[in-house]
Structures are given as structure tokens and as C-alpha cells.
Biopython code that builds the backbone (N, CA, C, O; Angstrom):
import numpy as np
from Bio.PDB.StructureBuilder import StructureBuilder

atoms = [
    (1, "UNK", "N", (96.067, 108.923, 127.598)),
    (1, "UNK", "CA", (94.903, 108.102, 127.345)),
    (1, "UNK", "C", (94.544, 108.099, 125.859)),
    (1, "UNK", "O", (93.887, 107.171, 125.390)),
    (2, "UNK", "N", (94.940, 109.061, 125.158)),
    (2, "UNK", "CA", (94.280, 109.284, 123.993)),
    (2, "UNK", "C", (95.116, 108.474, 122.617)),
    (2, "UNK", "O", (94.719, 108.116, 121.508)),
    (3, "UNK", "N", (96.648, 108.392, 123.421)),
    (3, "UNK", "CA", (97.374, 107.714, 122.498)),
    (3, "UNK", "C", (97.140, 106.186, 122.690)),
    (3, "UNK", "O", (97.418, 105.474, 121.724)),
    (4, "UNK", "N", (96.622, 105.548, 123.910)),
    (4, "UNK", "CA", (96.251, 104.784, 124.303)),
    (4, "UNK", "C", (95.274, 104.191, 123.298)),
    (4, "UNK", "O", (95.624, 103.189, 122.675)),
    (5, "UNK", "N", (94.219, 104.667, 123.116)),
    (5, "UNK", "CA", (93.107, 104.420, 122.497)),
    (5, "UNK", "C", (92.850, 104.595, 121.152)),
    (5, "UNK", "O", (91.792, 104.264, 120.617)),
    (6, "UNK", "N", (94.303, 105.385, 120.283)),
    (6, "UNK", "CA", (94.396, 105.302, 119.031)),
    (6, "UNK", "C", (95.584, 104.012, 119.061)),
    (6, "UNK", "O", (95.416, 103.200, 118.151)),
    (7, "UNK", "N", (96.056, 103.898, 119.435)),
    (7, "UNK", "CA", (96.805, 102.536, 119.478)),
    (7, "UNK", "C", (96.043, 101.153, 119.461)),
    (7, "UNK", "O", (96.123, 100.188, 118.702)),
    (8, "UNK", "N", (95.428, 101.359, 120.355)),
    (8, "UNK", "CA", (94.246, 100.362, 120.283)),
    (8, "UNK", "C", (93.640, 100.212, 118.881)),
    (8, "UNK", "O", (94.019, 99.250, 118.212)),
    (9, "UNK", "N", (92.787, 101.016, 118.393)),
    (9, "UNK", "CA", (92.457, 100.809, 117.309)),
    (9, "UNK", "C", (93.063, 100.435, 116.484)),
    (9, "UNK", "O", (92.796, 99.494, 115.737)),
    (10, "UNK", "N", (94.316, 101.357, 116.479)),
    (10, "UNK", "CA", (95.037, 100.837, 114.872)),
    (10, "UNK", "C", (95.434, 99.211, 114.988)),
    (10, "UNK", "O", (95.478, 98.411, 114.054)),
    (11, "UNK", "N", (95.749, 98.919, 116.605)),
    (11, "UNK", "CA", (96.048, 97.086, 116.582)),
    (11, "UNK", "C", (95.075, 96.672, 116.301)),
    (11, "UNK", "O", (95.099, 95.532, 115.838)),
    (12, "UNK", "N", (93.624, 97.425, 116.442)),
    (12, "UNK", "CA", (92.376, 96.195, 116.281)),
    (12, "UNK", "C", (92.168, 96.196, 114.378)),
    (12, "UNK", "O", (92.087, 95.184, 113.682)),
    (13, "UNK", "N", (92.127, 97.513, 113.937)),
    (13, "UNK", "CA", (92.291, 97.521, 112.514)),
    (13, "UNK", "C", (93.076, 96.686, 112.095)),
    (13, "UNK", "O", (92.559, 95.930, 111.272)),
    (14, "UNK", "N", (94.280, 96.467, 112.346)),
    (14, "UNK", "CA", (95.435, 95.642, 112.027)),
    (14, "UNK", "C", (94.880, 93.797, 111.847)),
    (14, "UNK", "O", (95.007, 92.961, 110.952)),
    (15, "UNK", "N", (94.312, 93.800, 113.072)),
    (15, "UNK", "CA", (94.187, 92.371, 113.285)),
    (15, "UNK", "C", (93.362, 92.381, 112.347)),
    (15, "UNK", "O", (93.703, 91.953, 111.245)),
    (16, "UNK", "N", (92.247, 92.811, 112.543)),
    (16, "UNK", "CA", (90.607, 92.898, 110.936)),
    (16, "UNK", "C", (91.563, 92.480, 109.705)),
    (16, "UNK", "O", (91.608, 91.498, 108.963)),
    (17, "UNK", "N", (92.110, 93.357, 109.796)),
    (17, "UNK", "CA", (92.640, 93.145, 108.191)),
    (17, "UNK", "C", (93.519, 92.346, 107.667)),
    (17, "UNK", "O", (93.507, 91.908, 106.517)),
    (18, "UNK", "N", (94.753, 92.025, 108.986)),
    (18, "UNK", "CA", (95.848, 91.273, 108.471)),
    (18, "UNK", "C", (95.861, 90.593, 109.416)),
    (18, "UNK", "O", (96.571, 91.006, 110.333)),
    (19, "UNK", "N", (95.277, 89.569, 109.590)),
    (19, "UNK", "CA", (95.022, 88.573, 110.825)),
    (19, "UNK", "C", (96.051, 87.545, 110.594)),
    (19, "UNK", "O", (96.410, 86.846, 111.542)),
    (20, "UNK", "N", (96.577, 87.382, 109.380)),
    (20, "UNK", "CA", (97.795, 86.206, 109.257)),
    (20, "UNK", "C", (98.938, 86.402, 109.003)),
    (20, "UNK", "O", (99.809, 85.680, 108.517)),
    (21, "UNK", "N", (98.923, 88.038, 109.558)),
    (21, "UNK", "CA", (100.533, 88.514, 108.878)),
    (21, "UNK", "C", (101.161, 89.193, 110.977)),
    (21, "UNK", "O", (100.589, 89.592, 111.992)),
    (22, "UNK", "N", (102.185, 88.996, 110.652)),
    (22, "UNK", "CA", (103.292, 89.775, 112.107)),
    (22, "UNK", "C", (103.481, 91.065, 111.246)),
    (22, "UNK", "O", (103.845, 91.254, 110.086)),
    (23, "UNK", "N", (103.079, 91.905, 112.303)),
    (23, "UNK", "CA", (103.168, 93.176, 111.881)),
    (23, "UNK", "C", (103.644, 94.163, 113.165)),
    (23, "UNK", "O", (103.540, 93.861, 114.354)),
    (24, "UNK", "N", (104.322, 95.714, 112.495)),
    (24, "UNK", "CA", (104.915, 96.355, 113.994)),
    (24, "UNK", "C", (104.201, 97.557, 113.813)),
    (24, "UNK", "O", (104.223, 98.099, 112.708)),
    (25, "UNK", "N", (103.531, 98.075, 114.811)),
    (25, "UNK", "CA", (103.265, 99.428, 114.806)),
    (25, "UNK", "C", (103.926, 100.479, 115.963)),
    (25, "UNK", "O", (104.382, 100.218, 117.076)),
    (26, "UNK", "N", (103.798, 101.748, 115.265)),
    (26, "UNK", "CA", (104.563, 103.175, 116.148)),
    (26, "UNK", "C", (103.803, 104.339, 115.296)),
    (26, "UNK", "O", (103.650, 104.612, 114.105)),
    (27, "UNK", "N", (103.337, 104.976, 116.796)),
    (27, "UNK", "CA", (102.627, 105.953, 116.640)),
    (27, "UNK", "C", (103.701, 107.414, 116.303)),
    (27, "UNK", "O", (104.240, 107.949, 117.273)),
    (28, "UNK", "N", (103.905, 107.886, 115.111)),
    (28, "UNK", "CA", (104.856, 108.979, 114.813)),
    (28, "UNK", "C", (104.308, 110.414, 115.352)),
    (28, "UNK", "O", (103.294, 110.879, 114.832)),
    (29, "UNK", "N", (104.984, 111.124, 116.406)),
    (29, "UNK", "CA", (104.731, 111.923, 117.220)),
    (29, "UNK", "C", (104.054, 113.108, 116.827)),
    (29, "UNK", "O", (102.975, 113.641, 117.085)),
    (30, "UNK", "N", (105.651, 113.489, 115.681)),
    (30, "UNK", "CA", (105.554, 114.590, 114.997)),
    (30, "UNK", "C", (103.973, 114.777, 113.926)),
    (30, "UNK", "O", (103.166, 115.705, 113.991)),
    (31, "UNK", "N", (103.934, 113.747, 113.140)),
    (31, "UNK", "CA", (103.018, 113.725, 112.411)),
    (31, "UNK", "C", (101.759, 113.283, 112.517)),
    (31, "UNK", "O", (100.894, 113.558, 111.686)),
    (32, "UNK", "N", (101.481, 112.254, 113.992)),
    (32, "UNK", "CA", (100.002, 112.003, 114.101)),
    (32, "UNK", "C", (99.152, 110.708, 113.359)),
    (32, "UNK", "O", (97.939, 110.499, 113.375)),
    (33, "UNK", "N", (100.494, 109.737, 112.555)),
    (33, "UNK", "CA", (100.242, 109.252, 111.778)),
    (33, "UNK", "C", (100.632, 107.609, 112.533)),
    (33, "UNK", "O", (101.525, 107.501, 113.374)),
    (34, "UNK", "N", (99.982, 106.693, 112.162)),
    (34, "UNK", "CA", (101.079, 105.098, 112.934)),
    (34, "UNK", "C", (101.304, 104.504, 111.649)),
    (34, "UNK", "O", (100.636, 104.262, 110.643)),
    (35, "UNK", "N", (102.515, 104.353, 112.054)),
    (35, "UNK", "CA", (103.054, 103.897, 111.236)),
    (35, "UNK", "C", (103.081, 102.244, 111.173)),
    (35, "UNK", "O", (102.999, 101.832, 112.330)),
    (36, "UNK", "N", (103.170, 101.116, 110.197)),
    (36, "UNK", "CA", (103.023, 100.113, 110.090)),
    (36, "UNK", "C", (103.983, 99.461, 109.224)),
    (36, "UNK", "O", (104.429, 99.959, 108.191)),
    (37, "UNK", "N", (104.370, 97.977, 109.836)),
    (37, "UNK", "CA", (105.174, 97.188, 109.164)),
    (37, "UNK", "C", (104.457, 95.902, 108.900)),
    (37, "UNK", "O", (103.802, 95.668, 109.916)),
    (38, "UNK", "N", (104.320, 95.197, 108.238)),
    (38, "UNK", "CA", (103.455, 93.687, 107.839)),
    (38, "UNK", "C", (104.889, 93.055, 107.459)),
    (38, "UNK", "O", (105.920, 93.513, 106.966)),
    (39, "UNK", "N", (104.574, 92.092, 107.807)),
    (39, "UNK", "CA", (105.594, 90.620, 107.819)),
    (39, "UNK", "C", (105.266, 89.505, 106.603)),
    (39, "UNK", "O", (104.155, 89.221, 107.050)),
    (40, "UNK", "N", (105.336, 88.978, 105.861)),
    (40, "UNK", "CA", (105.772, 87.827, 105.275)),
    (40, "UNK", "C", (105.859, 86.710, 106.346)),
    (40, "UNK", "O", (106.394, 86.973, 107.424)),
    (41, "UNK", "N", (105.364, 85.486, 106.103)),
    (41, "UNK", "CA", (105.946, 84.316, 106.840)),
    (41, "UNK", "C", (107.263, 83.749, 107.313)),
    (41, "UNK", "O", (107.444, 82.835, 108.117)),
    (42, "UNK", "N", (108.398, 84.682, 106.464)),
    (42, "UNK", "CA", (109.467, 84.045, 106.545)),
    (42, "UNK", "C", (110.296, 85.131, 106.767)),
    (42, "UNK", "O", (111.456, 85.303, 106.392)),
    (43, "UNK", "N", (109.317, 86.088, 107.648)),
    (43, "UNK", "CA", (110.341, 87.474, 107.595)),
    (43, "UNK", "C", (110.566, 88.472, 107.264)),
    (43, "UNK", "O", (110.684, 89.419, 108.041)),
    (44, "UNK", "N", (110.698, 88.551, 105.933)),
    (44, "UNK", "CA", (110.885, 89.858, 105.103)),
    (44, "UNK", "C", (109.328, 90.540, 105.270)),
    (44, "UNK", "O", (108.215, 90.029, 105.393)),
    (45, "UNK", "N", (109.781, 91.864, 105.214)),
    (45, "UNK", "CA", (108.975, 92.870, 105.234)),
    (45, "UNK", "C", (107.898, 92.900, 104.084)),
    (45, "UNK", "O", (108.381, 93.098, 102.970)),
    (46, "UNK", "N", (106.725, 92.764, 104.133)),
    (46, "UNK", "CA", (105.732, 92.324, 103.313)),
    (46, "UNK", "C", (104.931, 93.976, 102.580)),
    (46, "UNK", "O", (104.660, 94.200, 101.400)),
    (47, "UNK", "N", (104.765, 94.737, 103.594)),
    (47, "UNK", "CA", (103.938, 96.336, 103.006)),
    (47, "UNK", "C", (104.570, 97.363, 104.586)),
    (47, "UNK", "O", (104.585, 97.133, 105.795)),
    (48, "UNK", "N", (104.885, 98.180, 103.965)),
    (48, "UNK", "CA", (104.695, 99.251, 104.881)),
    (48, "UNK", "C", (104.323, 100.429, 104.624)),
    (48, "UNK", "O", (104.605, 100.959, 103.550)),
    (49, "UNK", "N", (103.861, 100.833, 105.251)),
    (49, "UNK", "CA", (102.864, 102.693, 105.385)),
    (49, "UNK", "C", (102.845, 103.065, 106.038)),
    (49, "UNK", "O", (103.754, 103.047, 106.868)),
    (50, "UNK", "N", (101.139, 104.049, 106.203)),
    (50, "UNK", "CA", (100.849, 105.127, 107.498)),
    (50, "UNK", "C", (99.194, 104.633, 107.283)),
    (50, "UNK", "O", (98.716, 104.036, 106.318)),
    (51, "UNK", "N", (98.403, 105.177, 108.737)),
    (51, "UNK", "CA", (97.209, 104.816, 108.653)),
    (51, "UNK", "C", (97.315, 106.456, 109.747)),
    (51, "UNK", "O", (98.240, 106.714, 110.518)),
    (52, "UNK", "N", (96.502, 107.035, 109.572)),
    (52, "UNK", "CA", (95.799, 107.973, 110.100)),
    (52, "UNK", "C", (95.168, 107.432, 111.379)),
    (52, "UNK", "O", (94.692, 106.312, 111.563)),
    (53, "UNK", "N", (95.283, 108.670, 112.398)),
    (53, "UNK", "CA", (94.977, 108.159, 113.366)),
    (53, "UNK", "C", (92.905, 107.787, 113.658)),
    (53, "UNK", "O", (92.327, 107.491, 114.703)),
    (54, "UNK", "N", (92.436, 107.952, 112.480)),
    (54, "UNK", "CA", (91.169, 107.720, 112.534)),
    (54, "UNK", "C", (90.985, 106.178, 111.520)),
    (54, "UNK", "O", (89.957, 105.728, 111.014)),
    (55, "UNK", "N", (92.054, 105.766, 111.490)),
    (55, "UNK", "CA", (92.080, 104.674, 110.591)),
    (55, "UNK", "C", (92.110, 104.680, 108.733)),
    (55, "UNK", "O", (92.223, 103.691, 108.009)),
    (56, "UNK", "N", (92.028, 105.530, 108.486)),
    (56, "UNK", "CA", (92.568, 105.594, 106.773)),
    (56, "UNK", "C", (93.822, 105.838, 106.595)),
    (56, "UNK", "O", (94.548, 106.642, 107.179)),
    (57, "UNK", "N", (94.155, 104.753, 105.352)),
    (57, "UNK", "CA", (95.737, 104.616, 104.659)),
    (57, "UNK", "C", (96.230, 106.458, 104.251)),
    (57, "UNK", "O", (95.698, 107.249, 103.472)),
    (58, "UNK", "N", (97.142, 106.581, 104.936)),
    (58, "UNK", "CA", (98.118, 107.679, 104.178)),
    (58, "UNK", "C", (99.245, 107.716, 103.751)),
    (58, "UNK", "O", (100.038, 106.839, 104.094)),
    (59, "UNK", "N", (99.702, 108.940, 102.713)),
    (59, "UNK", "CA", (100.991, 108.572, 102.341)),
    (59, "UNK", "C", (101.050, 107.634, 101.562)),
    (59, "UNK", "O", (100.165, 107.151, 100.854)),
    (60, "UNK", "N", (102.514, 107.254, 101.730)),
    (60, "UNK", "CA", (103.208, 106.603, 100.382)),
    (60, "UNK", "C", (103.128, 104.902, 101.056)),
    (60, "UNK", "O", (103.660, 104.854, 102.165)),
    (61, "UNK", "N", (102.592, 103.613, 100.596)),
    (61, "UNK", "CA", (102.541, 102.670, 100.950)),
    (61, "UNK", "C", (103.283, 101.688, 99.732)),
    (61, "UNK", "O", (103.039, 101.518, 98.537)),
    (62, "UNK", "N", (104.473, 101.056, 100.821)),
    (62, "UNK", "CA", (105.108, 100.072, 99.939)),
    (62, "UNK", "C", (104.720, 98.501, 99.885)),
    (62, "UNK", "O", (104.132, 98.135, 100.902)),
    (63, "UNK", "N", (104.950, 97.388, 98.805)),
    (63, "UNK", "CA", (104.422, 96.075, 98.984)),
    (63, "UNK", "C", (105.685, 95.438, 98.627)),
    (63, "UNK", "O", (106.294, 95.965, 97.696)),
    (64, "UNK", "N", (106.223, 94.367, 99.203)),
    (64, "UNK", "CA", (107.378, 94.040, 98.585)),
    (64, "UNK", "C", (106.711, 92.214, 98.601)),
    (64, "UNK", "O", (105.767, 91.604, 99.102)),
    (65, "UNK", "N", (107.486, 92.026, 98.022)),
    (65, "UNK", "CA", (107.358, 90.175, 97.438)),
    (65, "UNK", "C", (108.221, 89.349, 98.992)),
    (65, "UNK", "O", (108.754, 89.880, 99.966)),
    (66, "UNK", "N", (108.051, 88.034, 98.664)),
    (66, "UNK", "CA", (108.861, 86.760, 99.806)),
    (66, "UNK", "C", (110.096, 86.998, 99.705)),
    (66, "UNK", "O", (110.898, 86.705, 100.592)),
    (67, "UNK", "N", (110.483, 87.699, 98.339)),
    (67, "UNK", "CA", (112.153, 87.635, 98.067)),
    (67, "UNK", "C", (112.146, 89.164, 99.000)),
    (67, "UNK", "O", (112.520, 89.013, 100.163)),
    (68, "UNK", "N", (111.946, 89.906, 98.791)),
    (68, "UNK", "CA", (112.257, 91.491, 98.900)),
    (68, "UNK", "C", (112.030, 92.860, 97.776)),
    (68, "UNK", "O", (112.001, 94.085, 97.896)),
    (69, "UNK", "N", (111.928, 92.119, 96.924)),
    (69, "UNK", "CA", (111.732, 92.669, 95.787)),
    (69, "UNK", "C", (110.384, 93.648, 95.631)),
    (69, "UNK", "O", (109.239, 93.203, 95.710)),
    (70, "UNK", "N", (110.683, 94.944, 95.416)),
    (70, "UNK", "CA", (109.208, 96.125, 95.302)),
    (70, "UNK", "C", (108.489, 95.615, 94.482)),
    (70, "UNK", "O", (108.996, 95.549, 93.362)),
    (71, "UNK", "N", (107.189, 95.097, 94.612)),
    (71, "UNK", "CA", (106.150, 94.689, 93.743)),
    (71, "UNK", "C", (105.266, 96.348, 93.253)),
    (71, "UNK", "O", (104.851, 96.700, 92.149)),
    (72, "UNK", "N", (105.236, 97.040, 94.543)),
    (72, "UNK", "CA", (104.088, 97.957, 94.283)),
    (72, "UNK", "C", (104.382, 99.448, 95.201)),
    (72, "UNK", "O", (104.454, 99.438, 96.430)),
    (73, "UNK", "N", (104.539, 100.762, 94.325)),
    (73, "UNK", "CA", (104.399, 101.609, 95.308)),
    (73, "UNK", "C", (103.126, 102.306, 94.735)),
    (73, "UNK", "O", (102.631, 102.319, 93.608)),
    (74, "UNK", "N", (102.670, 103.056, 96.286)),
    (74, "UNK", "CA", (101.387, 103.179, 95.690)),
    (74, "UNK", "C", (101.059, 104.508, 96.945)),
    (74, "UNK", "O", (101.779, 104.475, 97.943)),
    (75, "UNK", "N", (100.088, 105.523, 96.862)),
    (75, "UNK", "CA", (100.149, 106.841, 97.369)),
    (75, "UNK", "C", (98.700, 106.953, 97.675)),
    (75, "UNK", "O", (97.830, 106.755, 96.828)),
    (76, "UNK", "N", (98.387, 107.386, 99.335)),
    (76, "UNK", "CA", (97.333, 107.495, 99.641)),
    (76, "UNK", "C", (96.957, 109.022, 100.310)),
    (76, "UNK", "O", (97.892, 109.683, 100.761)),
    (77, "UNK", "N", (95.732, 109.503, 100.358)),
    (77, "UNK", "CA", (95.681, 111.110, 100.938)),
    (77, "UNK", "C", (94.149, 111.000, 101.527)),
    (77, "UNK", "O", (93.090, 111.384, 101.029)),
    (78, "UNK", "N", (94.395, 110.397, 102.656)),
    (78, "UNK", "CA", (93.382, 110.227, 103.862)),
    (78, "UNK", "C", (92.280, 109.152, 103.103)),
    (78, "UNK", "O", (91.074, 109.347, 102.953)),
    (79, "UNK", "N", (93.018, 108.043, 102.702)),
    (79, "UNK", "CA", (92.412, 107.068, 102.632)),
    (79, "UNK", "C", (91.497, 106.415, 100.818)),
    (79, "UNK", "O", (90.838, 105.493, 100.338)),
    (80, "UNK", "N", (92.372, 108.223, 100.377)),
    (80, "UNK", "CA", (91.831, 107.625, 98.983)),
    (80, "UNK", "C", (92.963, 107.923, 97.878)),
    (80, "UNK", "O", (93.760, 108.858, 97.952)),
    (81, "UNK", "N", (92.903, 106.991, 96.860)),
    (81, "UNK", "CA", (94.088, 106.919, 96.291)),
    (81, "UNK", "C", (94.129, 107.806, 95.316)),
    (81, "UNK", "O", (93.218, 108.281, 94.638)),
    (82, "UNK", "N", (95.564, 108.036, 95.305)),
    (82, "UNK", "CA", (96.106, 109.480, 94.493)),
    (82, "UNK", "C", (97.405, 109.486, 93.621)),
    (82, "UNK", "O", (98.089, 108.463, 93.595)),
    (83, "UNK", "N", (97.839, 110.768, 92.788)),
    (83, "UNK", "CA", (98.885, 110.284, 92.455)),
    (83, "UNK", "C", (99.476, 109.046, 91.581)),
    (83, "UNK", "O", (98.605, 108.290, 91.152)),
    (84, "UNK", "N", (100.674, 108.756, 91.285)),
    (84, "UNK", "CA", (100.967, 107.680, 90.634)),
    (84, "UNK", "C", (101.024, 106.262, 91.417)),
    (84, "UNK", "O", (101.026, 106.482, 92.628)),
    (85, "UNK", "N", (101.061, 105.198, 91.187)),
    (85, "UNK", "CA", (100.978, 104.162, 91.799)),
    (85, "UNK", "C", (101.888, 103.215, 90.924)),
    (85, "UNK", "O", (101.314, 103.297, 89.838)),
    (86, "UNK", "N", (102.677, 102.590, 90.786)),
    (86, "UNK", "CA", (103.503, 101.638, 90.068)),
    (86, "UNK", "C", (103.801, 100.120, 90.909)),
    (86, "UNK", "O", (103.924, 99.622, 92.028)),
    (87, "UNK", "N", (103.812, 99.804, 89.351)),
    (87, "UNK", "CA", (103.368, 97.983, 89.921)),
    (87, "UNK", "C", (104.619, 97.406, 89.030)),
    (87, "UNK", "O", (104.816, 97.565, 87.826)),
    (88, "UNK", "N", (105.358, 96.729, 89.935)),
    (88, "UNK", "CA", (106.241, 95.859, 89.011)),
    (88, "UNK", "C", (106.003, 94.537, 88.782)),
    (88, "UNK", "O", (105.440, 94.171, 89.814)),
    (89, "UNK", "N", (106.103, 93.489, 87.967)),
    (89, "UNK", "CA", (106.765, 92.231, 88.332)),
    (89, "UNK", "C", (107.660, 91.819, 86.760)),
    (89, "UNK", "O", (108.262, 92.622, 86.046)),
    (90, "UNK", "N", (107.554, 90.820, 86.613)),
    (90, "UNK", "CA", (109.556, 90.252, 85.807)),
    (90, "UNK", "C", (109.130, 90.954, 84.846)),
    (90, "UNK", "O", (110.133, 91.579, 84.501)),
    (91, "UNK", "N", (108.279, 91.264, 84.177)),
    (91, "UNK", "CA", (108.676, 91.649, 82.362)),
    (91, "UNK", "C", (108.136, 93.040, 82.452)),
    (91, "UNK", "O", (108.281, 93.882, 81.566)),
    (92, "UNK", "N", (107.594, 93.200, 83.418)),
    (92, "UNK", "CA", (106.987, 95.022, 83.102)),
    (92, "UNK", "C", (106.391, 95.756, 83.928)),
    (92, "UNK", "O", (105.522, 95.397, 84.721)),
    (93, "UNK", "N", (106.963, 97.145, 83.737)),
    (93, "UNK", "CA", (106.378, 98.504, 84.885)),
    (93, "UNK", "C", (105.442, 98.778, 84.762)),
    (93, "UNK", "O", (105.463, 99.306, 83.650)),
    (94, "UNK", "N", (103.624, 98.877, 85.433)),
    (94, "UNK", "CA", (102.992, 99.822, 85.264)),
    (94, "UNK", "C", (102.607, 100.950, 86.074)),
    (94, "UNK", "O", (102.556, 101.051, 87.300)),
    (95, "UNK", "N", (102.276, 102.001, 84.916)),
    (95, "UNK", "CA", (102.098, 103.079, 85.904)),
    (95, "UNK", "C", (100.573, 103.847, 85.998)),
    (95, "UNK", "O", (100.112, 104.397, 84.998)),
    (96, "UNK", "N", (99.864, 103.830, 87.246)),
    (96, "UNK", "CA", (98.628, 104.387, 87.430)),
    (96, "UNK", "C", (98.448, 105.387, 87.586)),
    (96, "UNK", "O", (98.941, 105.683, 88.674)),
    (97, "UNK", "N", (97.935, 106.324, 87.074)),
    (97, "UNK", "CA", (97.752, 108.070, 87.709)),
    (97, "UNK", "C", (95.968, 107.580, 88.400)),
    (97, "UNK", "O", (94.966, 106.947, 88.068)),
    (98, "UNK", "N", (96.474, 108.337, 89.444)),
    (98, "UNK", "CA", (95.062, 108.171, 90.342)),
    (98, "UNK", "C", (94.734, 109.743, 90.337)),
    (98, "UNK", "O", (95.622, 110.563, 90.572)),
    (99, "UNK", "N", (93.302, 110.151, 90.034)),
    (99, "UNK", "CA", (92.499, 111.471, 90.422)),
    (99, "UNK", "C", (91.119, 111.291, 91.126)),
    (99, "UNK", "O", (90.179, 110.589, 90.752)),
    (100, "UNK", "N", (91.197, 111.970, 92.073)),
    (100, "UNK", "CA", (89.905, 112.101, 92.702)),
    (100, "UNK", "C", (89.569, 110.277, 92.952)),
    (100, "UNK", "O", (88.751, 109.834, 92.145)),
    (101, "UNK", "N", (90.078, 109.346, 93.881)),
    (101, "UNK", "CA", (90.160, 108.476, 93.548)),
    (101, "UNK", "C", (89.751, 107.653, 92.454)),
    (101, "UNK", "O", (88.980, 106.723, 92.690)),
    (102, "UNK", "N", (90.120, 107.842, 91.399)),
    (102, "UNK", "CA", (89.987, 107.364, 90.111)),
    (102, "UNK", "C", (90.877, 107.089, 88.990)),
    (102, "UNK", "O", (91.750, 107.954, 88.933)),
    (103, "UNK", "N", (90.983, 106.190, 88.062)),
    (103, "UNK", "CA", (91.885, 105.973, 87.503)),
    (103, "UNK", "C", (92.080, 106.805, 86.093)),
    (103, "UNK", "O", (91.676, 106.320, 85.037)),
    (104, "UNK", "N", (92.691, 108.021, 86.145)),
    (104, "UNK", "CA", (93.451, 108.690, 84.828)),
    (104, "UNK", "C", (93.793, 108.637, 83.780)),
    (104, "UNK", "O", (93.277, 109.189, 82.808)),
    (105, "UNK", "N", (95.187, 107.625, 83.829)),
    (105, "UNK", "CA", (96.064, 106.963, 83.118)),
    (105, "UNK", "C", (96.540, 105.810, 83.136)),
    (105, "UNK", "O", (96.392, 105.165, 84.174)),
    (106, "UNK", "N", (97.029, 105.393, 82.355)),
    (106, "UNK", "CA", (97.768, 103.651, 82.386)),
    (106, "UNK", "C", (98.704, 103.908, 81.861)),
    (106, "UNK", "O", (98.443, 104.758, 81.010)),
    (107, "UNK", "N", (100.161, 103.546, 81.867)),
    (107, "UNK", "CA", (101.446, 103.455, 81.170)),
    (107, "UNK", "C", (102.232, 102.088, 81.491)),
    (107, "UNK", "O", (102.402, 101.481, 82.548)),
    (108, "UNK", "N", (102.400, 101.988, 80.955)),
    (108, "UNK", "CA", (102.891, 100.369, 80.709)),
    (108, "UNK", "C", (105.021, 100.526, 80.055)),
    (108, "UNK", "O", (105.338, 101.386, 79.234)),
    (109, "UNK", "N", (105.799, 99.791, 80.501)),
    (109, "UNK", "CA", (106.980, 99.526, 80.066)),
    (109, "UNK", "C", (107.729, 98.102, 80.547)),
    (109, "UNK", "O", (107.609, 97.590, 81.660)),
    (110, "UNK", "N", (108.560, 97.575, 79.392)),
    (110, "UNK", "CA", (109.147, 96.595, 79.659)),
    (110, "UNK", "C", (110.138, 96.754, 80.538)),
    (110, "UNK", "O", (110.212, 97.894, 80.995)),
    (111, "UNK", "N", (111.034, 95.875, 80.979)),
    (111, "UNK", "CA", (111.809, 95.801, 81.939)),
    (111, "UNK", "C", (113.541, 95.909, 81.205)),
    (111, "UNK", "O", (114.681, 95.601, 81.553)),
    (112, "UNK", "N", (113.097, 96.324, 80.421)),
    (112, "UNK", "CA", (114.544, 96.012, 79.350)),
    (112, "UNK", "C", (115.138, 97.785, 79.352)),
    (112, "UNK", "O", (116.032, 98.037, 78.544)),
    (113, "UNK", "N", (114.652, 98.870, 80.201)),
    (113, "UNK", "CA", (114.966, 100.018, 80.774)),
    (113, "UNK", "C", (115.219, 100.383, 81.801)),
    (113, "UNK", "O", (114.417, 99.836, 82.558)),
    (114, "UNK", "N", (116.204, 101.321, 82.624)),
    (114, "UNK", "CA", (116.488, 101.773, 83.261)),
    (114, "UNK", "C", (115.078, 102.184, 84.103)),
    (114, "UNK", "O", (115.032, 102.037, 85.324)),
    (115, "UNK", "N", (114.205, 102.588, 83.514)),
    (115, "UNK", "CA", (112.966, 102.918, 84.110)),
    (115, "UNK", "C", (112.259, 102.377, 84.708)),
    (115, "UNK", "O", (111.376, 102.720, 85.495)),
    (116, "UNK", "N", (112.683, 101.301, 84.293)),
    (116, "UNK", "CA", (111.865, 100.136, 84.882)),
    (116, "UNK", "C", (111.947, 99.381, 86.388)),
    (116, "UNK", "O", (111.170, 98.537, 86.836)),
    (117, "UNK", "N", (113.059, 99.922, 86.977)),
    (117, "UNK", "CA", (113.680, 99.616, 87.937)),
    (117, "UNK", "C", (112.737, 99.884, 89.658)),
    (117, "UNK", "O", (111.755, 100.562, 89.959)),
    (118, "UNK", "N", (113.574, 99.042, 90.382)),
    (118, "UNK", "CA", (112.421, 98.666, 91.344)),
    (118, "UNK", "C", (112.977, 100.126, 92.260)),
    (118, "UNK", "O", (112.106, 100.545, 93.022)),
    (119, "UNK", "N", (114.000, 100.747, 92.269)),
    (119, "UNK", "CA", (114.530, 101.296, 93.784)),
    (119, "UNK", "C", (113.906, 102.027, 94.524)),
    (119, "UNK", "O", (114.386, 102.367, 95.605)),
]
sb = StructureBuilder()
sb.init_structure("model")
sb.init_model(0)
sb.init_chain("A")
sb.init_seg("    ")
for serial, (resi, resn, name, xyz) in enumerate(atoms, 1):
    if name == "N":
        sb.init_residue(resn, " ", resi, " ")
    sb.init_atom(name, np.array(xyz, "f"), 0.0, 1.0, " ", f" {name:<3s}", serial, name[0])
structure = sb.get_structure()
């Protein structure tokens, strides 16, 4: 019953939030966490993560573009953001240090490095 009713939620969260996207959820056993896939219109995998079973983002959440391409990784710890966060698109990497949900640092690089890379 209980997985029942966190399932529930996380589909009703789901719909609230992403009411125009196909999305897959699975409740991960081991960890307690559901896991989530969001769709693109045309398919490709749009963001995936974790949402806590009380409904806050955890973990490491990815965003990818229509092509496939990583736009954004980005790191959550029960719903508030942490850690580095990196944002790509064509000419340049940035990079966020998140503390205490708050923003740290900024680092910035062109795309003309190895570093810069989406993988």
C-alpha cells in the first residue's frame, strides 16, 4: 500500500509539473528514491533524475536538448541545490558551485577545450 501511494504522488507531482512532457517512472527499491525519465516531443530523452519519496529532487539530474545533446548537469540533496552544476551550449561551459543552496562560484570556458565537453 505504501508503495502504492508514493507512486501515486510522484505521478501526480509529475503531471503538476510536466503536464506536456511523456515521462517514465520506477520506484528504486534499494534506495527509496523514483526515479524519472521526461520525454521530448519527438522522443529523445528530455531530463532525468530522482525525486525522493516525499517529493524533492535528488541526486544528480540530467537535461539533454531535441538533438540529445547534455545541455545541463546539475546535483540535488533533498531538494536543494548543491555542488557543481554545469551548463553547456555551442560556444561555452559554465560552471556553478552551489552552497547551502546558494550560488559560490561561476567559471566560465570556451568550447575550444577538451573540458568543455558534454560526456
Amino acid at each position: 500500500m505504501k508503495k502504492q501511494f508514493i507512486l501515486f504522488f510522484a505521478l501526480m507531482l509529475s503531471v503538476i509539473s510536466f503536464a506536456q512532457q511523456e515521462r517514465t517512472l520506477k520506484l528504486n527499491e534499494q534506495t527509496s528514491l523514483i526515479e524519472v525519465t521526461y520525454y521530448h516531443d519527438n522522443g529523445v530523452v528530455s531530463q532525468t533524475g530522482f525525486y525522493t519519496t516525499d517529493g524533492k529532487l535528488q541526486g544528480e539530474w540530467l537535461r539533454f536538448d531535441t538533438k540529445g545533446d547534455k545541455t545541463v548537469s546539475a546535483n540535488y540533496d533533498n531538494g536543494k541545490k548543491v555542488g557543481k552544476w554545469f551548463y553547456w551550449n555551442d560556444k561555452t561551459l559554465k560552471e556553478i558551485d552551489y552552497t547551502n543552496n546558494a550560488i559560490a562560484n561561476v567559471s566560465e570556458w570556451t568550447n575550444k577545450t577538451s573540458i568543455a565537453t558534454r560526456q
